[in-house]
MDAnalysis code that builds the backbone (N, CA, C; Angstrom):
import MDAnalysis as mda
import numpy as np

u = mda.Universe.empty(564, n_residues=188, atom_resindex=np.repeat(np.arange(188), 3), trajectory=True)
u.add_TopologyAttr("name", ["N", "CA", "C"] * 188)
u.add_TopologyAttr("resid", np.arange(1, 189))
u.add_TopologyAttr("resname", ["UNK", "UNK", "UNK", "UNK", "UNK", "UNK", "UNK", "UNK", "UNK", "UNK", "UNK", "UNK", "UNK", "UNK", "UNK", "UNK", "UNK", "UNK", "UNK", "UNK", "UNK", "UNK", "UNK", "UNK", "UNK", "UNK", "UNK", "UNK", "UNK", "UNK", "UNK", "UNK", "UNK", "UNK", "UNK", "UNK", "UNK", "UNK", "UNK", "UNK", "UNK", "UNK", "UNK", "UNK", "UNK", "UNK", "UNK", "UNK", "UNK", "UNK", "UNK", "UNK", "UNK", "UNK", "UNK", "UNK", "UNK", "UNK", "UNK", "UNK", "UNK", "UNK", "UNK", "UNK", "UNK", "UNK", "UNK", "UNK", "UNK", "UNK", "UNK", "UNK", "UNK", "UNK", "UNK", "UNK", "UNK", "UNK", "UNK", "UNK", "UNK", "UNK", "UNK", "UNK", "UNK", "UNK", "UNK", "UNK", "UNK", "UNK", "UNK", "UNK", "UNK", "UNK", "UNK", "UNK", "UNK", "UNK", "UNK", "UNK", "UNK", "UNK", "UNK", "UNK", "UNK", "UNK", "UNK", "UNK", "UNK", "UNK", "UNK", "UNK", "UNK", "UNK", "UNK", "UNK", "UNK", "UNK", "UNK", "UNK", "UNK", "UNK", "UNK", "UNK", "UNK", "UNK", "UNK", "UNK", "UNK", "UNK", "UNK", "UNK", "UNK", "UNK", "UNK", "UNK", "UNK", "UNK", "UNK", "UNK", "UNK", "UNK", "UNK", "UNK", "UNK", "UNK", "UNK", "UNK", "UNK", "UNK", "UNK", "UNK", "UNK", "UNK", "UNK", "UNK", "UNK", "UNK", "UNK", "UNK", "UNK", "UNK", "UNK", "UNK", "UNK", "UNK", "UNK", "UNK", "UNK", "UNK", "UNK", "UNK", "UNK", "UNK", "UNK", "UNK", "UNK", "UNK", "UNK", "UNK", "UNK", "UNK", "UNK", "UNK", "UNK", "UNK", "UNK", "UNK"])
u.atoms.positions = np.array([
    [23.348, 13.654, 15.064],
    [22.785, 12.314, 14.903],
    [21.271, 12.370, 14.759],
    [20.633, 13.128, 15.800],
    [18.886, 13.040, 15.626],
    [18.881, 13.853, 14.517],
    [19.177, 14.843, 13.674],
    [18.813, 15.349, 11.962],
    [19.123, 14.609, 10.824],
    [20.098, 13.664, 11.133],
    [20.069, 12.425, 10.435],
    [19.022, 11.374, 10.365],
    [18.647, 10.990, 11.628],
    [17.674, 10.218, 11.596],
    [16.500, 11.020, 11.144],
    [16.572, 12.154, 11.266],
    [15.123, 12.661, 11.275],
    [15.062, 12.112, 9.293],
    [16.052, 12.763, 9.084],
    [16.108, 13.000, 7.943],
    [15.884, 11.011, 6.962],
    [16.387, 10.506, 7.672],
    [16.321, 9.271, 7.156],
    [14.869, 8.548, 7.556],
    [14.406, 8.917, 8.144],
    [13.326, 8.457, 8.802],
    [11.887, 9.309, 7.293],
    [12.265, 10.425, 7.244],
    [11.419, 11.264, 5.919],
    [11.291, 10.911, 4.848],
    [12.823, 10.147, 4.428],
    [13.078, 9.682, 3.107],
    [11.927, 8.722, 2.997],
    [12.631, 7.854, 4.213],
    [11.885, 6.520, 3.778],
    [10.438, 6.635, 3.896],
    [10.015, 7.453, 4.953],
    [8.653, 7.574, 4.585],
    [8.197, 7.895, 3.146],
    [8.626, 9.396, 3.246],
    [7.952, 9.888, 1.416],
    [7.907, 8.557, 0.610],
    [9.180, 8.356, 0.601],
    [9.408, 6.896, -0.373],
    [7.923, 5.524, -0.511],
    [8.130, 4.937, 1.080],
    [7.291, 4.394, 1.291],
    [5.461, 4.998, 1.117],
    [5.449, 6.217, 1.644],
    [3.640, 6.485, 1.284],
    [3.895, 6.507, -0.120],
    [4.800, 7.431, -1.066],
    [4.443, 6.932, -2.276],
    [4.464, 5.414, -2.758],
    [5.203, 4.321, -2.412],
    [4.538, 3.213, -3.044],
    [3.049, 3.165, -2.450],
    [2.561, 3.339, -1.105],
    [1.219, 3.283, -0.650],
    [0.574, 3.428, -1.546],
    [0.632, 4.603, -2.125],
    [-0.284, 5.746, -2.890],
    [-0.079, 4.989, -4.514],
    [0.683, 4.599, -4.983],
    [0.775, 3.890, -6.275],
    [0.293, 2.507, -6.105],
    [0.355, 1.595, -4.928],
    [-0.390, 0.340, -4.780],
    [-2.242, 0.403, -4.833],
    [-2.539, 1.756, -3.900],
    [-4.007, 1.909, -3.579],
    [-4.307, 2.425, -5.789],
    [-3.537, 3.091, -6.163],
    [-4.357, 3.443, -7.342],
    [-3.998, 2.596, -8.481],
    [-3.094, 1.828, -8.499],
    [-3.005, 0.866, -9.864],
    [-3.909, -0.448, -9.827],
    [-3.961, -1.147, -11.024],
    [-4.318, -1.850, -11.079],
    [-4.312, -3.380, -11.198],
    [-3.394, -3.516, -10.354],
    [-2.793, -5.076, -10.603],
    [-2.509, -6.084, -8.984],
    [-3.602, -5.827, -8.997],
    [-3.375, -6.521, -7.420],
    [-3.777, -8.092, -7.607],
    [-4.216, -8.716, -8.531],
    [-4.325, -9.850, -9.344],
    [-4.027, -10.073, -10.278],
    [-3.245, -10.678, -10.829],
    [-2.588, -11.202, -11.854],
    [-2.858, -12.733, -12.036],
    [-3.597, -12.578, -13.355],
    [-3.565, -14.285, -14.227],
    [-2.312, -14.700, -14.268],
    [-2.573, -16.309, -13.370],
    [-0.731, -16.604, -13.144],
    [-1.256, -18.075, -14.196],
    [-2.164, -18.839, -15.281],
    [-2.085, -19.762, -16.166],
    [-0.480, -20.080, -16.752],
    [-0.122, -21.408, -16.496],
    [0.667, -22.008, -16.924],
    [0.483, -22.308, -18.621],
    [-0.615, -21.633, -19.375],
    [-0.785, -22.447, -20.726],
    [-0.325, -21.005, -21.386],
    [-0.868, -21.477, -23.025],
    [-0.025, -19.941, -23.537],
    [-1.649, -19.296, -23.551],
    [-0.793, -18.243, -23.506],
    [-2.194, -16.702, -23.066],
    [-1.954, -16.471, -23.769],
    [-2.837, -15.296, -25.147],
    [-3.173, -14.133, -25.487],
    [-3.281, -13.150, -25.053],
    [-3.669, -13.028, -23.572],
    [-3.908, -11.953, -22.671],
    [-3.552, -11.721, -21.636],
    [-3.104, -10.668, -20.968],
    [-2.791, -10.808, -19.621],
    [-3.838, -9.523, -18.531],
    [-4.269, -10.902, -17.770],
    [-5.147, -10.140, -16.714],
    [-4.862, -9.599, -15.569],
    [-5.078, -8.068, -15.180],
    [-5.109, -7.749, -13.655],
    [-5.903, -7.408, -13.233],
    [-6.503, -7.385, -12.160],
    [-7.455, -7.237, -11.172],
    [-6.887, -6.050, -9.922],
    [-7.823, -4.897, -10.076],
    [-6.794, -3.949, -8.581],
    [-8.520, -3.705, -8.232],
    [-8.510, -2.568, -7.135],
    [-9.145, -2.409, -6.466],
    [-10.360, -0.809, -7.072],
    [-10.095, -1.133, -8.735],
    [-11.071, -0.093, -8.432],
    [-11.769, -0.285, -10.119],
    [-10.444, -1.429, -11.049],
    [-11.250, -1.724, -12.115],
    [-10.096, -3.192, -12.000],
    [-10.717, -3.756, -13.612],
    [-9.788, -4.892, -14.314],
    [-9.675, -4.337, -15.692],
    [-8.206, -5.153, -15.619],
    [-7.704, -4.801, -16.927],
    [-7.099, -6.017, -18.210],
    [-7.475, -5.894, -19.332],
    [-6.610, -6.899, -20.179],
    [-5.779, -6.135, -21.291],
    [-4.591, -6.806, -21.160],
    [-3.816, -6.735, -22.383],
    [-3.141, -7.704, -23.263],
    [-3.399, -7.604, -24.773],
    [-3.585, -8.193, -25.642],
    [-2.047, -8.477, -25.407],
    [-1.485, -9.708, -25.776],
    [-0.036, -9.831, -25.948],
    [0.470, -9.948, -27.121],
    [-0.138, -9.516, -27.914],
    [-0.015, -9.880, -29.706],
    [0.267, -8.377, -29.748],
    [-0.514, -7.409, -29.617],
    [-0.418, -6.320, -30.010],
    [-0.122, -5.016, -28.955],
    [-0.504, -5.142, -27.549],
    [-0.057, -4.308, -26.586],
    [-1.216, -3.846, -26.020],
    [-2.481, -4.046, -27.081],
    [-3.853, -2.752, -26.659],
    [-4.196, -3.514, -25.040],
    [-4.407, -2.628, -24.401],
    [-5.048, -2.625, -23.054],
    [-6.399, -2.193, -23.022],
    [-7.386, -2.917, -22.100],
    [-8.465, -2.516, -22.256],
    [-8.818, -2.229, -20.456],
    [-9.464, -1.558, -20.162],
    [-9.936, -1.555, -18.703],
    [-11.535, -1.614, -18.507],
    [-11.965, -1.826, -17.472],
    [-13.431, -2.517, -17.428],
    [-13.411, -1.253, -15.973],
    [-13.470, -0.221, -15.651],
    [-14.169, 0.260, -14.373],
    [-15.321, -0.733, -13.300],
    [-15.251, -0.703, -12.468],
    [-15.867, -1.854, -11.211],
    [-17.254, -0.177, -11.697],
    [-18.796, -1.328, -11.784],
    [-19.718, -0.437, -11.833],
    [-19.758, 0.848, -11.237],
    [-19.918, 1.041, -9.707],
    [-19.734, 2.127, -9.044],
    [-19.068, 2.029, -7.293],
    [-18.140, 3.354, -7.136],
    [-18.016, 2.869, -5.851],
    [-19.138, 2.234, -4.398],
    [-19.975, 2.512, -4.728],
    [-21.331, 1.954, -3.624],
    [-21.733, 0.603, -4.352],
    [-21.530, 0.037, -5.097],
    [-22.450, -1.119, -5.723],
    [-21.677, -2.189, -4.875],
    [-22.129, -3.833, -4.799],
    [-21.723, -4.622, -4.446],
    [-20.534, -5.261, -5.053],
    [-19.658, -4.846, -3.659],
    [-18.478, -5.534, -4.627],
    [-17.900, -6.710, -3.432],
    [-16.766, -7.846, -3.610],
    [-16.324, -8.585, -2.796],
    [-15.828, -7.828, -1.592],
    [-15.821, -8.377, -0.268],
    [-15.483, -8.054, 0.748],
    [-14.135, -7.610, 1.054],
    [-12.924, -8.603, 0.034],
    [-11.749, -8.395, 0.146],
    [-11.669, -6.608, -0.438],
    [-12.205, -6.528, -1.763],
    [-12.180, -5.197, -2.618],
    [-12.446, -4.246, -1.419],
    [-13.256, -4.377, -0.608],
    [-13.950, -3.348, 0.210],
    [-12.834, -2.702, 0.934],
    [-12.934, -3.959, 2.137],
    [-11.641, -4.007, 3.306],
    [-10.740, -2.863, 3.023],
    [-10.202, -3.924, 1.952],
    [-8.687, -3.258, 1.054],
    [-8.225, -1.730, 0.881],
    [-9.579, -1.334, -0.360],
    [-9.686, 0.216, -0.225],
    [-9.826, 0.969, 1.223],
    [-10.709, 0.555, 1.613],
    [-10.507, 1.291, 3.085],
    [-9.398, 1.555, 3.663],
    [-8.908, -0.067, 3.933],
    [-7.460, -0.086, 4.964],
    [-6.447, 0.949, 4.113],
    [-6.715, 1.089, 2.994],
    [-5.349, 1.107, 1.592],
    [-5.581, 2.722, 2.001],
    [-7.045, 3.327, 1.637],
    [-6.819, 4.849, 1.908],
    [-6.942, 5.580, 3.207],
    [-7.362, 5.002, 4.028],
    [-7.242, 5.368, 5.404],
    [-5.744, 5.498, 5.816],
    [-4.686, 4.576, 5.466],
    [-3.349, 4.337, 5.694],
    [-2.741, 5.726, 4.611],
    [-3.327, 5.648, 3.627],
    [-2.610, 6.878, 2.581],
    [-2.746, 8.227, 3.229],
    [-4.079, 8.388, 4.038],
    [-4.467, 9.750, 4.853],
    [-3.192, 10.117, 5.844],
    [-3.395, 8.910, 6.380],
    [-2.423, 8.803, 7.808],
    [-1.031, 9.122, 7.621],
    [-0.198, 8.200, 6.307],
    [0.794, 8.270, 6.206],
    [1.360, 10.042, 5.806],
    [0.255, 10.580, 4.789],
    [0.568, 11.968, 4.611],
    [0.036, 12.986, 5.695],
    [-0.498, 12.793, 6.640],
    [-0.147, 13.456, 7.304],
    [1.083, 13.362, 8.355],
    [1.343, 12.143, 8.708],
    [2.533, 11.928, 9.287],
    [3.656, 12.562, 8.844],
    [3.358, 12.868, 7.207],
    [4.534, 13.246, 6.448],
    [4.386, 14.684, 6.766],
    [3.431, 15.663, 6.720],
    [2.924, 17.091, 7.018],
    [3.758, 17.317, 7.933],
    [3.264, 16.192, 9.365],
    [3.785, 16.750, 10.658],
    [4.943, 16.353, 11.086],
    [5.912, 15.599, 10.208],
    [7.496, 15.462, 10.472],
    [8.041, 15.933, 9.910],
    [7.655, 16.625, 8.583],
    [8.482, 18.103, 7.880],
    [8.714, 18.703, 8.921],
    [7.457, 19.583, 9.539],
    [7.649, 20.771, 10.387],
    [8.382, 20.243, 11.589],
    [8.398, 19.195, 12.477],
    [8.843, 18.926, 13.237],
    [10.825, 18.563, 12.825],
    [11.284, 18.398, 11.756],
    [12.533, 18.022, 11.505],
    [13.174, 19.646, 11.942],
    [14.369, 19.124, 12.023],
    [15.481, 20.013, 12.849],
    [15.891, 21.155, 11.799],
    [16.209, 20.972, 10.602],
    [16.632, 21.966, 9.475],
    [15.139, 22.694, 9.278],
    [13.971, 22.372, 9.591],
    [12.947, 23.508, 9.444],
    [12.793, 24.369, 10.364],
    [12.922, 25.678, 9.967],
    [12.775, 27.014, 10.986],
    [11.198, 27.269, 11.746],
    [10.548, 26.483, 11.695],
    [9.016, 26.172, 12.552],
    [9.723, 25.828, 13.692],
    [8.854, 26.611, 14.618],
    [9.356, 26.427, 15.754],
    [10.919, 26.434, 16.425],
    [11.175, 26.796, 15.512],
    [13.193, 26.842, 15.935],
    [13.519, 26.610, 17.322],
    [12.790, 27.922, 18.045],
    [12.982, 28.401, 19.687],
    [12.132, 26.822, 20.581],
    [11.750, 26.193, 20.310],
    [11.216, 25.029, 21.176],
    [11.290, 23.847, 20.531],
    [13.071, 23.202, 20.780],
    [13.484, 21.892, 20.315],
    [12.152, 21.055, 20.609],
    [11.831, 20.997, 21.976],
    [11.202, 20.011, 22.970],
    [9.857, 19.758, 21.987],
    [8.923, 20.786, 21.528],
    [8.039, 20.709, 20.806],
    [8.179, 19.860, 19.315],
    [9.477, 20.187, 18.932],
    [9.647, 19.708, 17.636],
    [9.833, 18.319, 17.988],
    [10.681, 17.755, 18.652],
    [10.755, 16.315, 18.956],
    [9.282, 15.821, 19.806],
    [8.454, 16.048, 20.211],
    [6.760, 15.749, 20.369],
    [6.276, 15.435, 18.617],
    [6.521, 16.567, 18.057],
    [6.217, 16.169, 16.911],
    [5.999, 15.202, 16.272],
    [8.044, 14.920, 15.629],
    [8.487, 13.784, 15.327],
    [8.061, 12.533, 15.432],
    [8.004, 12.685, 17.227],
    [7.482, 11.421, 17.884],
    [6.045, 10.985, 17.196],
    [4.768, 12.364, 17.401],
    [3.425, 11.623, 17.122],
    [3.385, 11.418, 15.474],
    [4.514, 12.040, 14.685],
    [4.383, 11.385, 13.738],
    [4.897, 10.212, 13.074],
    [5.589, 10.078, 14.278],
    [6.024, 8.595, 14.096],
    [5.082, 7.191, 14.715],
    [4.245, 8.258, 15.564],
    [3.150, 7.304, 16.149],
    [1.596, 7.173, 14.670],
    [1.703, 8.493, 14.383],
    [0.753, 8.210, 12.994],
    [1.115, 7.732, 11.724],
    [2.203, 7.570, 11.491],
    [3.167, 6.744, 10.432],
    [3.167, 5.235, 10.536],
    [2.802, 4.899, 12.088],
    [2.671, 3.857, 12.479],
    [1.652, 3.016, 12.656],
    [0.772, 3.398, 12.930],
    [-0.951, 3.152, 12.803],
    [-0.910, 2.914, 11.208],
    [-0.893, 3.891, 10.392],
    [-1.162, 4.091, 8.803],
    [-0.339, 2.435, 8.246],
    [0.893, 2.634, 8.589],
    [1.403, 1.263, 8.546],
    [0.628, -0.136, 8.366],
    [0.189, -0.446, 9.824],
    [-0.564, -1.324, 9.888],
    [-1.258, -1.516, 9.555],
    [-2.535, -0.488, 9.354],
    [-3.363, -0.348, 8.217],
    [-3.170, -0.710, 6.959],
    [-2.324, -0.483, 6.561],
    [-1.905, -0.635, 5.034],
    [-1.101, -2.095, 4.641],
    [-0.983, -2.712, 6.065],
    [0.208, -4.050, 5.690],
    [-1.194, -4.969, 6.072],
    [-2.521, -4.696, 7.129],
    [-3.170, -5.352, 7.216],
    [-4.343, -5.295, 6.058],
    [-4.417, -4.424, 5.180],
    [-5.129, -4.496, 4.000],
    [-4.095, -5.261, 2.989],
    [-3.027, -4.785, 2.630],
    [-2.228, -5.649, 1.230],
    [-2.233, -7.273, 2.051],
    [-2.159, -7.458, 2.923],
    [-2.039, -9.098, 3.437],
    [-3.075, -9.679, 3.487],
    [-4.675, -8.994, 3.861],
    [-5.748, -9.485, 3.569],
    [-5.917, -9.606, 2.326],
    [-5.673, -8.725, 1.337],
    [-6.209, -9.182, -0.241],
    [-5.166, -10.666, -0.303],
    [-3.973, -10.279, -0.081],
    [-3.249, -11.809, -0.232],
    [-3.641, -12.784, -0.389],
    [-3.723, -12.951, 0.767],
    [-4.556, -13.846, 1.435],
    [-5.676, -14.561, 1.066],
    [-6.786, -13.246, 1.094],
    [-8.092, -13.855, -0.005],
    [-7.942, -14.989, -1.537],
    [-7.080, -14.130, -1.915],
    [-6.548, -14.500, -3.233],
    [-5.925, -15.917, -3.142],
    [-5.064, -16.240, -2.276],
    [-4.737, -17.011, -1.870],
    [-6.003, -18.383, -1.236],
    [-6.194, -18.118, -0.846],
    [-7.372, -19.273, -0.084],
    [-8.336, -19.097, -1.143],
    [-8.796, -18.597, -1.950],
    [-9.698, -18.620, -3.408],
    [-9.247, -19.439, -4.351],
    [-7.717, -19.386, -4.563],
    [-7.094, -20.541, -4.913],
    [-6.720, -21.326, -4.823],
    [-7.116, -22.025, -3.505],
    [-6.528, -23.175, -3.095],
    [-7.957, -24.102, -2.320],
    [-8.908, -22.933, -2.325],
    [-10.300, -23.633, -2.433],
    [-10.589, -24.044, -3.660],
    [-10.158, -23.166, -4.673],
    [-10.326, -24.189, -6.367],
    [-9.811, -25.352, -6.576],
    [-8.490, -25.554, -6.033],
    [-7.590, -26.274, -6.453],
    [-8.441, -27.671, -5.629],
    [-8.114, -27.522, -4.108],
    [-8.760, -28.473, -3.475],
    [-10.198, -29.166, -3.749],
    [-11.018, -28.657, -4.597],
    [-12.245, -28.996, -5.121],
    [-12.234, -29.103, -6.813],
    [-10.967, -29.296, -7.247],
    [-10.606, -29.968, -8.825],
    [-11.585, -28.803, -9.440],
    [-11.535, -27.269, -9.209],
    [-12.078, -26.561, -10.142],
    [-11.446, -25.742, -10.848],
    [-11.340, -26.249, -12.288],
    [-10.356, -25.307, -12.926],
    [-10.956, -24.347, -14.041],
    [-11.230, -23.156, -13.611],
    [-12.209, -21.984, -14.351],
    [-11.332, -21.730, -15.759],
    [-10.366, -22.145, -15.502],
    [-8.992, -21.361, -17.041],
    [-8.393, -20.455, -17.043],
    [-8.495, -19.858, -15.367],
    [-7.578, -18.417, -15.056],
    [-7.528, -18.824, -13.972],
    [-6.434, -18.555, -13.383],
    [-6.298, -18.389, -11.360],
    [-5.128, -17.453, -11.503],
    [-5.820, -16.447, -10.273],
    [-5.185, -15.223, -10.316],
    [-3.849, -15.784, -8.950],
    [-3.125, -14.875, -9.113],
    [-2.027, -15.104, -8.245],
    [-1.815, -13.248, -7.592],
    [-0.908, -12.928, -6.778],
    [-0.651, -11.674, -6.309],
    [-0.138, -11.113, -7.746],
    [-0.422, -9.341, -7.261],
    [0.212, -8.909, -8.266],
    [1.332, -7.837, -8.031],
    [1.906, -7.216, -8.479],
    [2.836, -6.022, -8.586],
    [2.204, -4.980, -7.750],
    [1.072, -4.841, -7.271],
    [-0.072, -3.458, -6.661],
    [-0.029, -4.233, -4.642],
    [-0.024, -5.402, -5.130],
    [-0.121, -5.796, -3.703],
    [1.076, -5.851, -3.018],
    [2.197, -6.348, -3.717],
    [3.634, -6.306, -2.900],
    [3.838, -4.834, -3.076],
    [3.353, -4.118, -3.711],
    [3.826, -2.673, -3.488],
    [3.166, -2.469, -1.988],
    [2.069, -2.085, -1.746],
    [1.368, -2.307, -0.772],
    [1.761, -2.940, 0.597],
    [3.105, -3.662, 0.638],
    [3.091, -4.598, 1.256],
    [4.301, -3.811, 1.779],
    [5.359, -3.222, 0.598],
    [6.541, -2.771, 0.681],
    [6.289, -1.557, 1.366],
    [5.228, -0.605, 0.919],
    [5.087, 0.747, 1.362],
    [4.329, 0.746, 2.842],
    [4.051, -0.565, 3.201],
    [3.728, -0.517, 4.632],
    [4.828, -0.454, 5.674],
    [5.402, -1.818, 4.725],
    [6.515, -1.884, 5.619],
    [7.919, -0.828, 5.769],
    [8.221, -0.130, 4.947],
    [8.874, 1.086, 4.924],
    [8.242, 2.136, 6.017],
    [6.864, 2.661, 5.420],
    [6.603, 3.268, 6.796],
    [6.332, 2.849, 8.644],
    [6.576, 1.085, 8.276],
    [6.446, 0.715, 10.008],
    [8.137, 0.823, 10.493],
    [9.390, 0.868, 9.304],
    [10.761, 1.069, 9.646],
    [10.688, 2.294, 10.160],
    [10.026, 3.580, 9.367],
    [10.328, 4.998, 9.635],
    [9.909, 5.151, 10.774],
    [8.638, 4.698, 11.161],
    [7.888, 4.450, 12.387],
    [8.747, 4.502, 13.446],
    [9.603, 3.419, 13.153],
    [10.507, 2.537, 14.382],
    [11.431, 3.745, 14.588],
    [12.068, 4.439, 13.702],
    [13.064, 5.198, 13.612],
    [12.473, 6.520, 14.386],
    [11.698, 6.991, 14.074],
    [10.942, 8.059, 15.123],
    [10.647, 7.602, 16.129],
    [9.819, 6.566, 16.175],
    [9.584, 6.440, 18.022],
    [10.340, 5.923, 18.888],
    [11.439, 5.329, 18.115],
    [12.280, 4.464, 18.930],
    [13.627, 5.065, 19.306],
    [14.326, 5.220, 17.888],
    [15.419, 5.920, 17.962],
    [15.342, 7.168, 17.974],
    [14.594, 7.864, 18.216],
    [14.771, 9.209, 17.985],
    [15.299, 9.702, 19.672],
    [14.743, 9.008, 20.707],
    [15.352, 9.429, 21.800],
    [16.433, 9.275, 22.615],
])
C-alpha cells in the first residue's frame, strides 16, 4: 500500500510541477475577453505580451523591457511566488524519487526513506502554496482591474479576463497540495 501511494503521490506531483513550470513560462495569463469582433487576440503572461492576427495566424510577441525595469506589482509577486514554488516543487521531486520504496538508495534504512517522503511532502507543500498564492493573486488583480473599469464606466476597448497560464498555475498548485496531502498524511 505505502509504494502505491508513494508512487501515486510522484505521478501527480511530476504531473502537477510540470503544469507549474508551463504556467510560470507561457504566455497567457491575460486574455482579451471583448465581446465585439476582434482581429486579434491578446495575451498577457509574466514575462512578455503577445498578439495574434486571426485572419492569418502570425503571432507577434513584445518581450517586457528587462527583468529589473518597472513592472506592475501583480507581474512581480507572481514570478516570484511562480518560481520560488517551481524550485521547491523540483526539489521535492529530487527528494521523493530517492526516498520511494522501488529505489535502491538507502534500501537498508526504511525509517530514513519514509523521513524523506515525509519532508518532501512537507516541501511539495510550501511550493504549493506558493504557487496557488501567486496564480490567485494575478487573478485577482485582473479581476478587481476589471471591475474598477467597469464600476467607473471606463471602457479602454480591451478587458483582459484570466487566461489558460493562470488556471494552469492554479491546477499545478493544486495537484501538488493533493500529493502533499498524500505524503504527509497518508503515508503513515
Amino acid at each position: 500500500m505505502s509504494a502505491t501511494l508513494q508512487m501515486m503521490a510522484f505521478g501527480l506531483g511530476l504531473l502537477s510541477t510540470l503544469f507549474l513550470l508551463l504556467a510560470t513560462c507561457t504566455d497567457c495569463w491575460m486574455v482579451n475577453a471583448d465581446d465585439s469582433l476582434e482581429v486579434s487576440h491578446k495575451c498577457r503572461g509574466l514575462w512578455r505580451e503577445c498578439v495574434t492576427n486571426m485572419q492569418d495566424g502570425v503571432r507577434t510577441c513584445d518581450q517586457y523591457d528587462s527583468i529589473l525595469a518597472d513592472h506592475p506589482v501583480k507581474i512581480v509577486v507572481t514570478r516570484t511566488l511562480l518560481i520560488t514554488a517551481d524550485l521547491l516543487a523540483g526539489l521535492a521531486l529530487a527528494t521523493l524519487l530517492l526516498g520511494l520504496d522501488c529505489i535502491k538508495f538507502l534500501k537498508e534504512d526504511p525509517r530514513g526513506k519514509l523521513k524523506m517522503c515525509y519532508g518532501a511532502g512537507v516541501i511539495l507543500g510550501i511550493g504549493s502554496i506558493l504557487g496557488l498564492v501567486g496564480s490567485v493573486w494575478y487573478a485577482v488583480d485582473v479581476y478587481v482591474e476589471r471591475v474598477m473599469l467597469v464600476s467607473h464606466n471606463i471602457f479602454l476597448g480591451v478587458h483582459y479576463d484570466f487566461g489558460w497560464s493562470c488556471w494552469l498555475g492554479m491546477a499545478g498548485s493544486t495537484g501538488c497540495f493533493v500529493a502533499s496531502i498524500l505524503l504527509t498524511c497518508c503515508l503513515y
